[in-house]
C-alpha positions as CSV (number, residue, x, y, z in Angstrom):
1,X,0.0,0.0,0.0
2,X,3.0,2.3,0.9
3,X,4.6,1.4,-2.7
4,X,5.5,4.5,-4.6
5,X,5.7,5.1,-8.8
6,X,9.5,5.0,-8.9
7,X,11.6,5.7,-11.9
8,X,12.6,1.9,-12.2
9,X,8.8,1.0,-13.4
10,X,8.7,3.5,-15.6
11,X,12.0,2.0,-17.1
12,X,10.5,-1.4,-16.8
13,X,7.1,-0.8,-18.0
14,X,9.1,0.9,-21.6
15,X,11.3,-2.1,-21.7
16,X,7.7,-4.4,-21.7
17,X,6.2,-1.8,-24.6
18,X,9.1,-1.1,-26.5
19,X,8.8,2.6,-25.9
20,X,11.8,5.1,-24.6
21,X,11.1,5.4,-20.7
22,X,10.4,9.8,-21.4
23,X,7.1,8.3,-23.6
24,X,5.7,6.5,-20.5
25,X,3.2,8.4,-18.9
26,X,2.5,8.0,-15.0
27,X,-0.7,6.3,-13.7
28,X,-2.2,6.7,-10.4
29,X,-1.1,3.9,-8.3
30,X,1.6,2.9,-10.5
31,X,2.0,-0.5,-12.5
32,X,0.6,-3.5,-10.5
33,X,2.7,-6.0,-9.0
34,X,1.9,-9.8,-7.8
35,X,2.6,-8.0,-4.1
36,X,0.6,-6.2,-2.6
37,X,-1.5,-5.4,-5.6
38,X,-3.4,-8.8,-6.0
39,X,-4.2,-10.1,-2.5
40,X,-5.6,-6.4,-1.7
41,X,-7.6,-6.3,-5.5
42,X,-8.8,-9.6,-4.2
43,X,-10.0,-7.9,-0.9
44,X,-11.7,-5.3,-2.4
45,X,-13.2,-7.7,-5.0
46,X,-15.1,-9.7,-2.6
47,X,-16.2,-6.5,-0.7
48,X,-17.6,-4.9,-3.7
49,X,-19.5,-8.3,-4.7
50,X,-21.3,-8.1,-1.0
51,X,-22.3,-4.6,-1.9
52,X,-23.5,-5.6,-5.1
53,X,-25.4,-8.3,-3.2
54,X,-26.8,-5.8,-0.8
55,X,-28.0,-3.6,-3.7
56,X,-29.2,-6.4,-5.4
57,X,-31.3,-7.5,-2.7
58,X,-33.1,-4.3,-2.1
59,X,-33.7,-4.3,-6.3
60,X,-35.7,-7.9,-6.1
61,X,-37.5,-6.9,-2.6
62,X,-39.0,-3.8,-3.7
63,X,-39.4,-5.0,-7.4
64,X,-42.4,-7.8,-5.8
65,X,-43.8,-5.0,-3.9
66,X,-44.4,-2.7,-6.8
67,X,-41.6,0.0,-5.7
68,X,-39.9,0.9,-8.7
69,X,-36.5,2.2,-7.5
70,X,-33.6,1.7,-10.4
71,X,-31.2,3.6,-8.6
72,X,-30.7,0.4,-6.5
73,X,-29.7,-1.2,-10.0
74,X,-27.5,1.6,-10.4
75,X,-25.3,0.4,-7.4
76,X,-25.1,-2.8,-8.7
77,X,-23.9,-2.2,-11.8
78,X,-21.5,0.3,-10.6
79,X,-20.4,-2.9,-7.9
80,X,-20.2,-4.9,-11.1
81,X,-17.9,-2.6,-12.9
82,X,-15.5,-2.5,-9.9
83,X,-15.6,-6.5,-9.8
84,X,-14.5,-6.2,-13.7
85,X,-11.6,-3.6,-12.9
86,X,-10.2,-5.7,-9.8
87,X,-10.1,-8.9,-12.4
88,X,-8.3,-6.9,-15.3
89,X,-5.8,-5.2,-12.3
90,X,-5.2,-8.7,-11.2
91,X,-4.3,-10.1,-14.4
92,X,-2.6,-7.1,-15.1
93,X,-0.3,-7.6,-12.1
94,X,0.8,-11.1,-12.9
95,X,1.0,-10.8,-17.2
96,X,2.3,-7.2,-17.0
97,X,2.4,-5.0,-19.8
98,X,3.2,-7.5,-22.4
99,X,-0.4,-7.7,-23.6
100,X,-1.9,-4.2,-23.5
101,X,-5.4,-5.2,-24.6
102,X,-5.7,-6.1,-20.5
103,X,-3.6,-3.0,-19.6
104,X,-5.8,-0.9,-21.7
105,X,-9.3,-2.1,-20.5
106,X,-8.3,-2.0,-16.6
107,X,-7.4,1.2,-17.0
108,X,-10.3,2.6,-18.4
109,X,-12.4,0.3,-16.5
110,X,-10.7,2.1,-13.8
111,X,-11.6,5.3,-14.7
112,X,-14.8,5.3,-16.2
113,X,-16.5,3.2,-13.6
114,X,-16.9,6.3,-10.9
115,X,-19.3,8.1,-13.4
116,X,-22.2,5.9,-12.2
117,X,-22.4,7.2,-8.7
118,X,-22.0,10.4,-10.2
119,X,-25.4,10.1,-11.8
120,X,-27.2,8.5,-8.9
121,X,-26.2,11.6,-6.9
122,X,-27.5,13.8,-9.7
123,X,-30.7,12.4,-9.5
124,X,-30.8,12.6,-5.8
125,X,-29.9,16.3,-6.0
126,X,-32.8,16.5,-8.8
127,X,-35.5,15.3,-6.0
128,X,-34.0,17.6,-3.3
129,X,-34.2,20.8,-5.0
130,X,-37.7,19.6,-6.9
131,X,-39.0,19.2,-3.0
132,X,-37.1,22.7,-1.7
133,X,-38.2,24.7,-4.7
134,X,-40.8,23.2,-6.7
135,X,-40.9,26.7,-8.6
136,X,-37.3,25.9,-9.9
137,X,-37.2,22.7,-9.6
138,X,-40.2,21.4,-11.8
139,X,-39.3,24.0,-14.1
140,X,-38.8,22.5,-17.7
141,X,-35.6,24.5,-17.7
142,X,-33.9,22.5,-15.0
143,X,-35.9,19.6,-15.5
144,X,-34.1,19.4,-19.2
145,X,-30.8,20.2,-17.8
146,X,-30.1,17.6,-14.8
147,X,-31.5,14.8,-17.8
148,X,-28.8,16.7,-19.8
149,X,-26.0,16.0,-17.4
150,X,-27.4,12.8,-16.3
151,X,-27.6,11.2,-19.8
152,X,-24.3,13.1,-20.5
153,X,-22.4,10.5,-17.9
154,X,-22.4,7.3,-20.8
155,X,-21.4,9.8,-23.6
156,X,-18.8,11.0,-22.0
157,X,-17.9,7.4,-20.3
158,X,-17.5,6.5,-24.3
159,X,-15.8,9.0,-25.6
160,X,-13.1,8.3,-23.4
161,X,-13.2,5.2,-24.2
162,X,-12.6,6.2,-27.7
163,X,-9.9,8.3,-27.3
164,X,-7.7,5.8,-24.7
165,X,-7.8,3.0,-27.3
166,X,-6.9,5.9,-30.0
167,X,-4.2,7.1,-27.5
168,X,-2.9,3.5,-27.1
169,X,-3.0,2.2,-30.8
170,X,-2.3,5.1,-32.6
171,X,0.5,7.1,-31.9
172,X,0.1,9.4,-34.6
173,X,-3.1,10.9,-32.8
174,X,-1.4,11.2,-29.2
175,X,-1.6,14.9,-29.1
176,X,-5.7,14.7,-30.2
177,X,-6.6,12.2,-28.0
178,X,-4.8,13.5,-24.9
179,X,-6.7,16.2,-25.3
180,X,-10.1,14.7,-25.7
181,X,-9.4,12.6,-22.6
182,X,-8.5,15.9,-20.4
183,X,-12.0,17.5,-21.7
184,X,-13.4,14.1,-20.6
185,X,-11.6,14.3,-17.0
186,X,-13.3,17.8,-16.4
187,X,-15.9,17.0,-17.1
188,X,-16.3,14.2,-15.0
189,X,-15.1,16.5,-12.4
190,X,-17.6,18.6,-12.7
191,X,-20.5,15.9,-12.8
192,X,-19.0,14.8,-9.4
193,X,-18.9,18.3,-7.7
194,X,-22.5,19.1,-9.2
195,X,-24.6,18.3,-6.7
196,X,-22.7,19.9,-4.0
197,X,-23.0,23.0,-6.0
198,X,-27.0,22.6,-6.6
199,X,-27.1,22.0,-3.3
200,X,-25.6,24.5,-1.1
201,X,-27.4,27.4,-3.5
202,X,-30.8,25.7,-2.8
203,X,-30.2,25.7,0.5
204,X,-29.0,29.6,0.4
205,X,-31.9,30.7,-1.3
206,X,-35.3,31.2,0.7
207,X,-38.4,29.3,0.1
208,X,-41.0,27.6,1.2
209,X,-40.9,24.4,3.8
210,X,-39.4,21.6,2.1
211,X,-42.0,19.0,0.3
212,X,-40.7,15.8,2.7
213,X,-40.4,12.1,0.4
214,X,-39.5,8.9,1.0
215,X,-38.7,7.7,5.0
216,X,-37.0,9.7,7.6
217,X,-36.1,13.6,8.0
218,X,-35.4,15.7,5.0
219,X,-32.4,17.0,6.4
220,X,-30.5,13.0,6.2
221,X,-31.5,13.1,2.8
222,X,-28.8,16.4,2.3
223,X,-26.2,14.6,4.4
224,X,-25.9,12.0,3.0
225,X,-26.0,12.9,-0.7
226,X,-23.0,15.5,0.6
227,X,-20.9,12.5,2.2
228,X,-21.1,11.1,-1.2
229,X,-21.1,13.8,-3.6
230,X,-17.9,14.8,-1.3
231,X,-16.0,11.7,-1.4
232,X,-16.6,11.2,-5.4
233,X,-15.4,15.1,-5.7
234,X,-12.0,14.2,-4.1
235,X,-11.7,10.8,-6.2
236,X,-12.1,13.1,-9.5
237,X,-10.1,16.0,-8.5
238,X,-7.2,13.2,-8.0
239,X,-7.5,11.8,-11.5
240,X,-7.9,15.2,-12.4
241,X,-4.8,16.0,-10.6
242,X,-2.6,13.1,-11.8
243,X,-3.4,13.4,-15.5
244,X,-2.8,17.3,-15.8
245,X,0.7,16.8,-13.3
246,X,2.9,14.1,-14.5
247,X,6.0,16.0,-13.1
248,X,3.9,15.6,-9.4
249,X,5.2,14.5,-5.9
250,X,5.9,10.7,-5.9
251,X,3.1,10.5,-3.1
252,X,0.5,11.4,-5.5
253,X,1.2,8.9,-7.6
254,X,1.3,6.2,-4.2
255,X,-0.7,3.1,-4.7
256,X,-2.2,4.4,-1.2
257,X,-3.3,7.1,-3.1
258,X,-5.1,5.4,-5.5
259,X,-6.7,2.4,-3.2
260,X,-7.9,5.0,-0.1
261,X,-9.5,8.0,-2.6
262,X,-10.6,5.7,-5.3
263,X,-11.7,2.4,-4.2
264,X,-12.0,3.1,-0.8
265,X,-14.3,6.2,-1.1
266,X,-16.0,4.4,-3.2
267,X,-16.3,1.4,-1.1
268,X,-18.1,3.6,1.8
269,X,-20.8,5.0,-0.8
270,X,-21.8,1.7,-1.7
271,X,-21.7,0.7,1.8
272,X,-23.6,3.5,3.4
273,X,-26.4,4.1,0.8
274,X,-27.0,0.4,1.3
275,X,-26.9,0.9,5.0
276,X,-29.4,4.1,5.1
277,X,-31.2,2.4,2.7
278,X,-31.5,4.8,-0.2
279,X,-34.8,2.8,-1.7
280,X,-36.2,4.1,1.2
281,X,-34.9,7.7,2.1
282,X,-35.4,8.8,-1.2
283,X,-38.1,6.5,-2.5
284,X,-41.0,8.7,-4.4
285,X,-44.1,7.9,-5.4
286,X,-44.7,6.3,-9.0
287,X,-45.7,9.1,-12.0
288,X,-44.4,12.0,-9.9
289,X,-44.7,14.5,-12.7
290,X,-45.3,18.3,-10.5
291,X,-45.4,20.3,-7.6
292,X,-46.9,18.1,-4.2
293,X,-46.4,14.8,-6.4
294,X,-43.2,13.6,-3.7
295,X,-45.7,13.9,-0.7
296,X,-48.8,12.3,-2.3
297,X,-50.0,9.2,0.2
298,X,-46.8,9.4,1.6
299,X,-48.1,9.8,5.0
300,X,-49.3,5.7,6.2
301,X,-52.5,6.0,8.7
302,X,-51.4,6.2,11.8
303,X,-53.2,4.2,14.7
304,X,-53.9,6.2,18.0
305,X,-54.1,5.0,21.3
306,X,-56.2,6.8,24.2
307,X,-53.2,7.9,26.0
308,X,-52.0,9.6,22.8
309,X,-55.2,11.5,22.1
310,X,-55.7,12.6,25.4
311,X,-51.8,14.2,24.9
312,X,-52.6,15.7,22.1
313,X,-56.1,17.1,23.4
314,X,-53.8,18.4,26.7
315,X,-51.8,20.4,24.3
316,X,-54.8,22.8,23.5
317,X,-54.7,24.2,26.8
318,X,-58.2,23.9,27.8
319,X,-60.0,22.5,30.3
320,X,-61.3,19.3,29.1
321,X,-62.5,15.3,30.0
322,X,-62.3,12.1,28.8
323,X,-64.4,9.7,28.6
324,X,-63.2,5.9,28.0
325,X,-65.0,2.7,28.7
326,X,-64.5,0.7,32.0
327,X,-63.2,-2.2,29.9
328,X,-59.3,-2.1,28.8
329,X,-60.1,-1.9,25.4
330,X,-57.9,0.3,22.8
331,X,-60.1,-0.3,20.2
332,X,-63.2,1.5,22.4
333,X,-64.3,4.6,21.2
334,X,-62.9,7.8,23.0
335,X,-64.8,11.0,23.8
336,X,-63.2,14.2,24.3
337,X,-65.8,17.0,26.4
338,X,-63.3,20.4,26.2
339,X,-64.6,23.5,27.8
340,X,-62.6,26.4,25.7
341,X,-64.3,29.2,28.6
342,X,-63.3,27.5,31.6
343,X,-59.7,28.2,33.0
344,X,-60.2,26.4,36.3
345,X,-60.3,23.2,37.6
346,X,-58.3,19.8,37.2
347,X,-58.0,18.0,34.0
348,X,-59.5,14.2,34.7
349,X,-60.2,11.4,33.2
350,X,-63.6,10.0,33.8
351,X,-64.4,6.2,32.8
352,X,-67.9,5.5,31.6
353,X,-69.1,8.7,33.1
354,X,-72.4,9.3,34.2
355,X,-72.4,13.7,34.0
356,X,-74.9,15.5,32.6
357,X,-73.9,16.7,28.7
358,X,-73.6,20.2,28.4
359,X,-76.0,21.9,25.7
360,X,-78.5,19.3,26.3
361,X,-82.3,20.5,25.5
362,X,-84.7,19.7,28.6
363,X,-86.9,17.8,26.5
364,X,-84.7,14.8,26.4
365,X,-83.5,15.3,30.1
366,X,-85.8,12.9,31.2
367,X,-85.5,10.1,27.9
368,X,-84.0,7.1,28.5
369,X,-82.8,4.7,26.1
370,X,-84.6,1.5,25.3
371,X,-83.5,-1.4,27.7
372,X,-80.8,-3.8,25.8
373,X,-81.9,-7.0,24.5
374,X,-81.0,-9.8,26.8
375,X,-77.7,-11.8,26.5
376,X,-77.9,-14.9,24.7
377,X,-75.9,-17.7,25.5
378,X,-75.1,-21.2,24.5
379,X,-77.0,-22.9,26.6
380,X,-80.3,-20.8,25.7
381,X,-79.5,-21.7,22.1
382,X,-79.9,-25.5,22.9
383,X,-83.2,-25.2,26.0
384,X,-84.9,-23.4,22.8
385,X,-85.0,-20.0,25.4
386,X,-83.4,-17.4,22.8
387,X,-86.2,-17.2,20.8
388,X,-88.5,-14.8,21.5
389,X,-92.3,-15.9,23.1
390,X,-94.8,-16.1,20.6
391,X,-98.5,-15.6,20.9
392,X,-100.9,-18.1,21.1
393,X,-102.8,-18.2,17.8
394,X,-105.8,-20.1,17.1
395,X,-105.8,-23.5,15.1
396,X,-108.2,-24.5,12.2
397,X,-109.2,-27.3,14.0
398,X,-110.0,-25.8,17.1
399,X,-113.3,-27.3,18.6
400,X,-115.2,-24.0,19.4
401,X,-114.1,-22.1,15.9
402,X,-117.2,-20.6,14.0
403,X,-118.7,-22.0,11.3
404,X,-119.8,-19.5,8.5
405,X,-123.2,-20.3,7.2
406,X,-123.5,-21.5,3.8
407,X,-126.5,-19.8,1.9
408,X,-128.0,-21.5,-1.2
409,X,-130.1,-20.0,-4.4
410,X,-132.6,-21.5,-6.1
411,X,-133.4,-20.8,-9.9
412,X,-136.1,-18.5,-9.2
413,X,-134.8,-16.1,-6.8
414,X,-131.8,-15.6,-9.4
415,X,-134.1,-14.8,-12.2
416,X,-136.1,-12.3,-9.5
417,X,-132.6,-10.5,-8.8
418,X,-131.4,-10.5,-12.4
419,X,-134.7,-8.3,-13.6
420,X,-135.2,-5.9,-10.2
């Protein structure tokens, strides 16, 4: 870890490549060696795999509950892209320079790989100020910008790409491509310092209470997005450093230098977003597309017990009483009697109390309520006694039921009533 870039691997590294040691340009950590190189790329590949598990995780468990959060994909394919640069370092310390297809992809595996945390914190910057200032922050004008410098992260990722393999296999285009690649290092520079930037004048500028998202307090949502947008500024202002100063100190060049600001850093975003839970924190709801969108049905029903309503009734500052049921039941119904013109007297609680309502007409001073219906039990269920009595009615073959008469009509007194 304490190794330095010293002017033998520079002579060693131009004996592998065939080039004069003055054309060998210094990388950040130097040129990996079997020791220490591979046992701690080996260390830091097994730790980025358990992030990538973590991340993972979080993807599939939301993903079955319908909570669409990619940024947890994000992590994993920025834990994925540090797996790949670990392999290519290893196989880079044990074949050396003798096949520069590895070289070449490890080092801009290297590079390019920080870029994705850039963009996650450029989306979390997106939601803060959209939540501080929904004025601004909804505004098309910065809506189409942070897309801008989000989507700008994979061009710019590729064109570096571009011109290292044009740097590397061309030597006729050195000059061009070295140039390209410094235009791509500010850049990336800038992505990283970004959000800091958005930030700090969002939080300078007055405005209205902050729209609250996602779990917990609004104000770990900043902190944490500046621990990480803080630790990937200092990873990019090294590279930036070390490209734009080859005639820097040795200890700049240090492979401590590259494994604590690079890998390390980078190590304790992964870690820490996957430990604050970021799907959480800064989780919004699904076709946010305005202004009170972040804070629609974010608030779960909340459950009160009679010892918390009676709190919150204290806090008016009133005289008041309330009135629970005898039985220990939280699920009983609570009654709250205030009195906003009285100032005296004790605040109780009264349990099925029996005192006379205020405002009460005298008309129904004197009602009473209809008596309950009696308790059934089991046992009245099977003696047949919780049905209600029935009156007695009379059958149709009583003895002593009357007997209509039956009158009959002869022929001629129904030809007297047809003609009358």
């Amino acid at each position: 870890m304490n190794a330095q870039v010293l002017p033998s691997e520079l002579v060693l590294a131009g004996r592998q490549m065939g080039k004069p040691t003055a054309q060998m340009k210094r990388l950040l950590g130097g040129f990996p060696t079997p020791m220490p190189d591979a046992p701690v790329s080996v260390m830091f590949l097994l730790l980025f795999c358990v992030g990538g598990f973590l991340h993972m995780n979080m993807y599939k468990a939301n993903s079955k509950r319908g909570h669409k959060f990619l940024i947890s994909g994000l992590m994993f394919d920025f834990c994925m892209v540090r797996v790949v640069t670990f392999i290519f370092r290893i196989l880079w310390a044990y074949i050396g320079l003798h096949t520069s297809g590895v070289v070449l992809v490890g080092i801009m595996v290297q590079n390019g790989g920080a870029v994705v945390i850039s963009a996650i914190n450029l989306f979390f910057v997106q939601r803060l100020i959209r939540a501080m200032h929904p004025s601004i922050g909804w505004h098309p004008a910065f809506s189409q910008t942070s897309l801008l410098l989000i989507w700008s992260c994979p061009a710019v990722t590729m064109m570096n790409l571009i011109a290292g393999c044009i740097n590397a296999l061309v030597p006729t285009q050195e000059k061009g491509a070295e140039t390209v690649l410094k235009i791509g290092g500010c850049w990336n520079m800038m992505l990283a310092v970004t959000p800091l930037v958005w930030l700090f004048m969002a939080s300078a500028k007055p405005g209205p209470t902050p729209e609250n998202f996602g779990v917990g307090d609004f104000r770990a949502k900043a902190s944490l997005l500046v621990f990480g947008a803080s630790l990937m500024t200092v990873g990019a202002a090294v590279r930036l450093a070390v490209f734009f100063n080859q005639g820097g100190p040795d200890r700049l060049f240090s492979k401590a230098t590259l494994y604590i600001t690079q890998f390390v850093f980078e190590l304790l975003i992964v870690f820490v977003y996957a430990f604050f839970r970021i799907d959480q924190i800064y989780h919004i709801p699904n076709g946010s597309s305005g202004p009170g969108d972040y804070s629609a049905n974010s608030c779960p029903v909340r459950r009160w017990t009679p010892e918390e309503i009676e709190r919150e009734v204290g806090k008016l500052g009133i005289r008041y009483e309330i009135l629970t049921s005898r039985r220990s039941n939280k699920m009983a119904p609570v009654f709250a009697l205030l009195y906003p013109s009285s100032n005296g007297g004790p605040f109780q609680t009264v349990a099925n109390s029996e005192k006379e309502l205020p405002g009460v007409p005298r008309e129904y001073e004197n009602r009473s309520l209809p008596q309950r219906p009696r308790r059934v039990s089991r046992l009245d269920i099977f003696t047949g006694n919780a049905y209600p009595e029935q009156l007695l009615r009379s059958k149709r073959t009583a003895k002593y039921m009357e007997m209509t008469p039956t009158v009959s009509y002869s022929h001629h007194d129904y030809d007297q009533r047809q003609y009358v």
